[in-house]
C-alpha positions in Angstrom: 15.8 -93.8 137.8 18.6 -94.5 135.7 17.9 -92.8 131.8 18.0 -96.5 130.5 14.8 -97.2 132.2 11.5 -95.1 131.2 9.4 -93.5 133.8 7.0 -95.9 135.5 3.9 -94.1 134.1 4.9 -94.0 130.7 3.8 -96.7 128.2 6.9 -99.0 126.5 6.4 -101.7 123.5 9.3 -103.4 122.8 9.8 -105.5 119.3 12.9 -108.3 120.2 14.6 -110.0 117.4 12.6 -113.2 117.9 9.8 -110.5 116.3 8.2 -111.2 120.4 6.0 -107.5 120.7 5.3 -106.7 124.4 3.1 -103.7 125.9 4.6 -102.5 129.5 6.5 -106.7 129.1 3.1 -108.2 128.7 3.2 -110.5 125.5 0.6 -109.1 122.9 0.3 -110.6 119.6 1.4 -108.3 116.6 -2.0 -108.6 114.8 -4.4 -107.6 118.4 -1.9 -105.0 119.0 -4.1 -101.9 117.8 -6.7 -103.3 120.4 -3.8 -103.4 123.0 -2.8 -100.0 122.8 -6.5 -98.6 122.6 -7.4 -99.8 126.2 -4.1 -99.0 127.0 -4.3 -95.2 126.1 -8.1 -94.9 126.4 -8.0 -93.4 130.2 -4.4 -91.4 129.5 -4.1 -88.2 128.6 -0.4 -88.5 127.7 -1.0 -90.0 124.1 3.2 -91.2 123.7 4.7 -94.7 122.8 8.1 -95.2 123.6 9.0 -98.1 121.4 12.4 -100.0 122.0 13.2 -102.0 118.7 16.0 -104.7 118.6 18.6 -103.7 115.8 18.2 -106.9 114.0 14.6 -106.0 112.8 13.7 -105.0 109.6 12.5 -101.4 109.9 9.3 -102.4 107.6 8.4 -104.7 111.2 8.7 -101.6 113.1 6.2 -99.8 111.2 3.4 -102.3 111.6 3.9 -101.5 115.5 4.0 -97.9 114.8 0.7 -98.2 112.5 -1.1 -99.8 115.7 0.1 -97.4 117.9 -1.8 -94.5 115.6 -4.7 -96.2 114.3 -5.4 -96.5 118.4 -4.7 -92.7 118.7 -1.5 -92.5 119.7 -0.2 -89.0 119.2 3.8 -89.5 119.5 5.7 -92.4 119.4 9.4 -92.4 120.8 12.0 -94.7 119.2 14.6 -96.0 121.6 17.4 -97.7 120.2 19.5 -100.7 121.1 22.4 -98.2 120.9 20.2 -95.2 123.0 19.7 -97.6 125.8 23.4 -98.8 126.1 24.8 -94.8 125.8 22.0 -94.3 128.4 23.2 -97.6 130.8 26.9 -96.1 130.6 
């Protein structure tokens, strides 16, 4: 798997600059996202969010994704770059 792409078992958000949040690409709405990432982590042991951020947003937008990810209990949360991903596509 190319170091672009995360491992298949690990769980991705990604915040586009149409401010669009998807979990794993399934659309979730910013405000349920805390729910999302609950179910989503509840069975997991591995308690990490890899979350891929479009440079255009505002890091304040980020935050509101991050703040979901740990009221749900998520222990780490990844930041992946617009400019990570193209180093890593290369």
């Amino acid at each position: 798997t190319p170091a672009a792409e995360p491992d298949p078992g690990q769980i991705v958000a990604e915040y586009t600059a149409d401010r669009q949040l998807t979990v794993n690409k399934r659309p979730v709405e910013l405000d349920a996202a805390e729910m999302v990432f609950r179910e989503v982590f509840a069975t997991r042991s591995d308690k990490t969010l890899f979350l891929i951020g479009d440079g255009s947003v505002r890091y304040g937008e980020i935050t509101r994704v991050i703040d979901a990810a740990t009221g749900a209990g998520v222990q780490r949360v990844g930041l992946v770059t617009e400019g990570m991903r193209r180093e890593a596509g290369r």
